[in-house]
N, C-alpha and C positions, 0 to 999 in steps of 0.2 A: 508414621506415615512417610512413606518415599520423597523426595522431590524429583522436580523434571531436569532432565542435562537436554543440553542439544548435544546428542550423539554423531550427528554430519548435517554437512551445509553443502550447496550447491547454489548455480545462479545460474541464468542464460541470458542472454542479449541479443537480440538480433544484428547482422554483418552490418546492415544499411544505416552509414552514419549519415545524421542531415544536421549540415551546421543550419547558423543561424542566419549567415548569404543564402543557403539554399532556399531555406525562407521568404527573402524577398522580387523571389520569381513568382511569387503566388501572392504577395499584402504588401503591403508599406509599411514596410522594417525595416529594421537598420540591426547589424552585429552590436554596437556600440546601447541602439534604444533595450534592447533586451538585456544583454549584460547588466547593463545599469538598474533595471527594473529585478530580474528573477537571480542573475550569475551566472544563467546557464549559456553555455559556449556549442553546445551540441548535443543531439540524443540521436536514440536511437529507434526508426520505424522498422517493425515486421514485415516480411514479405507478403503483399498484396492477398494471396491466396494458400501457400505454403504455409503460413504461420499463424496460428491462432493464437489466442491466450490459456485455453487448455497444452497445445503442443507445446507451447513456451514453456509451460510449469510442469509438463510432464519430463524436458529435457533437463530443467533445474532437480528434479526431485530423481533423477536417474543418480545423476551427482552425487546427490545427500543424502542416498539410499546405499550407495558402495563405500563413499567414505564414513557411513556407521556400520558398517562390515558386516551388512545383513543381504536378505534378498527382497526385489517386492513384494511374494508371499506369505513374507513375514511381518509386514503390516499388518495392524486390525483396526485401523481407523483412519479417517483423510476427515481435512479441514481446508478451504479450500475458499480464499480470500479475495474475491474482485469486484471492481464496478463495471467490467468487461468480458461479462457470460459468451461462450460459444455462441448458446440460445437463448431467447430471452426463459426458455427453464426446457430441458432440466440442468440444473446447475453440472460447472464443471466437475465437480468433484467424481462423479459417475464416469465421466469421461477416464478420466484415469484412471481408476480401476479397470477400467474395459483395459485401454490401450495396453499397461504394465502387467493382466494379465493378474490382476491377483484373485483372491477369494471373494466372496460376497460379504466383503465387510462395508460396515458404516461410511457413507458420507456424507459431509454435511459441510454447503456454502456458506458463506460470511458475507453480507452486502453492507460493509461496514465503509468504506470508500478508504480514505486516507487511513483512517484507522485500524483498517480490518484485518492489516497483520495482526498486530496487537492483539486486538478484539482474540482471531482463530488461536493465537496462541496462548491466551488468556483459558482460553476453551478446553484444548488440550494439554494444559496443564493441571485440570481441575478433576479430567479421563487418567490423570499419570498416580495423581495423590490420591484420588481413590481406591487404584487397583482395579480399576475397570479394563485399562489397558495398556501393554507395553511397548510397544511403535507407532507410534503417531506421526503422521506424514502430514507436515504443513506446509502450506505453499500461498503465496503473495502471487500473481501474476496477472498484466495486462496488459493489453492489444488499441491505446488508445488512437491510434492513427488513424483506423479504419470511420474515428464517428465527429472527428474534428472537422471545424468548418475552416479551412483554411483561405480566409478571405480579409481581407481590411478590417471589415467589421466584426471580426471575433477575433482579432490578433491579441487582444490583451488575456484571452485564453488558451487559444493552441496554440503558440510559440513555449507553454511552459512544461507543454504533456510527451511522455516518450514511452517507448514497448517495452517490455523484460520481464523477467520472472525469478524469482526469490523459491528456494523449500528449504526446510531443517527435517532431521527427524526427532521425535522429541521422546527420550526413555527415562525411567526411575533409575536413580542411585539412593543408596545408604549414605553417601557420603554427607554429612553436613555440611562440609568446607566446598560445595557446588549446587550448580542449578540456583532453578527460579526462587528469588526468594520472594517476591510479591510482586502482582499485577493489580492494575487500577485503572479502572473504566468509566467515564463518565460522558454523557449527553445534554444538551439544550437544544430542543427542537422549537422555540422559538425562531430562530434563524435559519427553518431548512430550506427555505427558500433565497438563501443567498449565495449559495453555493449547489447547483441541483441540476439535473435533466429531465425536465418536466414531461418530457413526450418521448415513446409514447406511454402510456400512462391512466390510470383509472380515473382521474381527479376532478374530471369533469368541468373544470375550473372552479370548484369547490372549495379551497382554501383561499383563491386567492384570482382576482377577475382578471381577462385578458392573456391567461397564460400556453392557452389552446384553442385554435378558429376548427369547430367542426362542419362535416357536411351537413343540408340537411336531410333530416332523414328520421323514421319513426323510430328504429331500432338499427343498433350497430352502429358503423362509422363515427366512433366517437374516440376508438383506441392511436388512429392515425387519418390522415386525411392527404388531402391535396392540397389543402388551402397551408397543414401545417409544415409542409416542407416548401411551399411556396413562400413564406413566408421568416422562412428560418425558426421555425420555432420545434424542431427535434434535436438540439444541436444542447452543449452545455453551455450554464448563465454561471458568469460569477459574479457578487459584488466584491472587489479586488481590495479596496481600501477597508472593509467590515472586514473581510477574514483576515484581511491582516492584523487588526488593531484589538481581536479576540484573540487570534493565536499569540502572541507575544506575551498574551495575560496567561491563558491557559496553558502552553506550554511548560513555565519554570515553577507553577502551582505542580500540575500533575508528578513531574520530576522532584520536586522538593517532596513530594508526599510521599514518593517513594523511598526517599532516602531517607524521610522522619520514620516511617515504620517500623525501619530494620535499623534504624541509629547510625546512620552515617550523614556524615557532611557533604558538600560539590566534589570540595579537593580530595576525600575518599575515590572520586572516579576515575577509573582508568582509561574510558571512552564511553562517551554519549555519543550515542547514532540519533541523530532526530530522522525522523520523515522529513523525505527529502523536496519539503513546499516549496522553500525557495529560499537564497540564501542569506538573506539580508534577515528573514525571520531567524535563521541557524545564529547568524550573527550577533545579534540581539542576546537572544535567550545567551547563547555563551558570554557575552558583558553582563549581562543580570547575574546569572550565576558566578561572577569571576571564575571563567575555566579557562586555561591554556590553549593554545593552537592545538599542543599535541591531543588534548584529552576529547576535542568535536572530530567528528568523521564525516565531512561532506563528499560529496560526488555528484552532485547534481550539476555539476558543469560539465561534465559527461553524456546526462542519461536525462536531464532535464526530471521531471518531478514522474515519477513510475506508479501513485499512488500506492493502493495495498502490497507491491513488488519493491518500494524503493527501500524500506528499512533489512528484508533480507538480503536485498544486494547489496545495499551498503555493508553491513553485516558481515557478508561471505567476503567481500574485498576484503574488507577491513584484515578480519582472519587470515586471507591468504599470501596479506602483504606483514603479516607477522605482528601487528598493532595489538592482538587479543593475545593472552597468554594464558594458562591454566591456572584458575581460581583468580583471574583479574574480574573489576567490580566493573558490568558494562550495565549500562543505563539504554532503554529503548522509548521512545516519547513518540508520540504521532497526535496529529491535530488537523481535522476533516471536516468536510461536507457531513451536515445532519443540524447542528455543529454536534462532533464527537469526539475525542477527547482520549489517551491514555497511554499509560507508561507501564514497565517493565522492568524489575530489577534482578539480573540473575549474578552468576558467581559461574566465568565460564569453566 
């Protein structure tokens, strides 16, 4: 049975940097209250109308399409990772096919949120070891700008979120001494309401009261209203302190599972990329694990948290700044909204 290589990486970002003063022209923030809170220094917003989250992940996968020295073409599958759809369906993945201009092959989204890199490359790694297919185009990418509420009363949300897009393309080798050696997926949906965007939405307030004011009405108006953007409730909820104090747990479980599988220790690691939540959790998990400065890869004082996009663009940096080397042991960990959960162990 084959294993998967990442054959090329790409990333994109969009120009429009917004620090964290840019910020307090619109809430009550401070550079100093956010640093201290998340680390992050700046991100980055897509342009208003130019820039989607499919165009973003389409310029990333342009990238990671020539530096595996193939054509679009010659794709025969897309995976296609976001909490930030063009439409609310059909999923981006379609999109680019269209745009790139390839065959009528496969694609298939991932609504996996933080996770969902993971998740799609979990996915297409299971298409590599089969033999079902031999370029696999994945892509992380999101447009969170366009659905934040940038106002006082959601600062402890949107000050953490920023645009970008992440793709690899992922091929079988013979070799043993590379590629994925294990992925590891896990969920509790006991808590999917601590981290979520409840609207708009089928839920009828069905799980949980209070979570959406409808019109009234005998039929329809119940997917969005008046009352729910009057009221602020199409926007994202976090509870900040819960995802923190799961993720710190779930985080160095997931990564240690990885590395019990295949019989390595931390200090076996040559770089752990965590998803880029925030850096005080990155911090943590590297003291749990006793890991070195050199061996965590942050960037999130850059790019602020990019969900499903921040572990390939950490990823692609990391790579291009020369930190990844051939058949070094890189570790990929992500921890999300659902609560969802999972790591990645390859040999790049």
């Amino acid at each position: 049975m084959p294993r998967s290589i990442i054959a090329g990486i790409g990333m994109y970002v969009p120009e429009h940097v917004f620090t964290n003063n840019d910020l307090t022209k619109y809430m009550d923030t401070s550079d100093e209250w956010i640093q201290e809170r998340t680390g992050i220094k700046e991100r980055r917003f897509a342009h208003r109308t130019q820039e989607t989250t499919a165009t973003m992940g389409i310029e990333a996968a342009k990238i990671a399409i020539e530096r595996a020295g193939i054509m679009p073409q010659d794709i025969d599958f897309i995976v296609f990772a976001t909490l930030s759809p063009d439409y609310y369906f059909p999923g981006c993945g379609v999109i680019v096919q269209r745009e790139l201009n390839m065959p009528e092959i496969g694609a298939l989204d991932v609504r996996n949120q933080c996770s969902g890199f993971v998740y799609a490359l979990s996915v297409a790694d299971q298409f590599i070891r089969s033999g079902t297919y031999k370029n696999i185009l994945v892509i992380g990418s999101e447009k969170h700008s366009f659905g934040l509420d940038f106002n006082t009363r959601s600062r402890n949300v949107s000050v953490i979120f920023g645009d970008g897009a992440g793709a690899i393309v992922l091929q079988p080798t013979e070799d043993e001494n590379r590629g994925i050696c294990s992925t590891h997926l896990h969920s509790d949906g006991r808590s999917a309401e601590m981290l979520a965007m409840y609207n708009p939405g089928t839920h009828a307030n069905h799980w949980q009261e209070g979570l959406a004011d409808f019109d009234d009405a005998e039929i329809g108006d119940m997917f969005e209203s008046h009352a729910m953007i009057d009221k602020v409730q199409n926007h994202p909820f976090m509870d900040g302190p819960e995802v923190f104090k799961k993720a710190v747990v779930k985080f160095p479980e997931v990564i240690m599972e990885a590395l019990d599988k295949n019989g390595y220790a931390p200090q076996d690691i040559k770089l752990l990329i965590p998803h880029q939540a925030n850096l005080r959790i990155s911090q943590f998990v590297q003291q749990k694990l006793k890991l070195d400065d050199g061996q965590v890869y942050n960037n999130i004082q850059k790019y602020g948290n990019t969900t499903a996009a921040s572990i390939p663009i950490a990823l692609c940096e990391a790579w291009q700044e020369g930190k990844i080397q051939k058949g070094d042991l890189v570790c990929l960990a992500a921890f999300g909204s659902g609560f969802t959960w999972a790591s990645a162990l390859l040999k790049w």
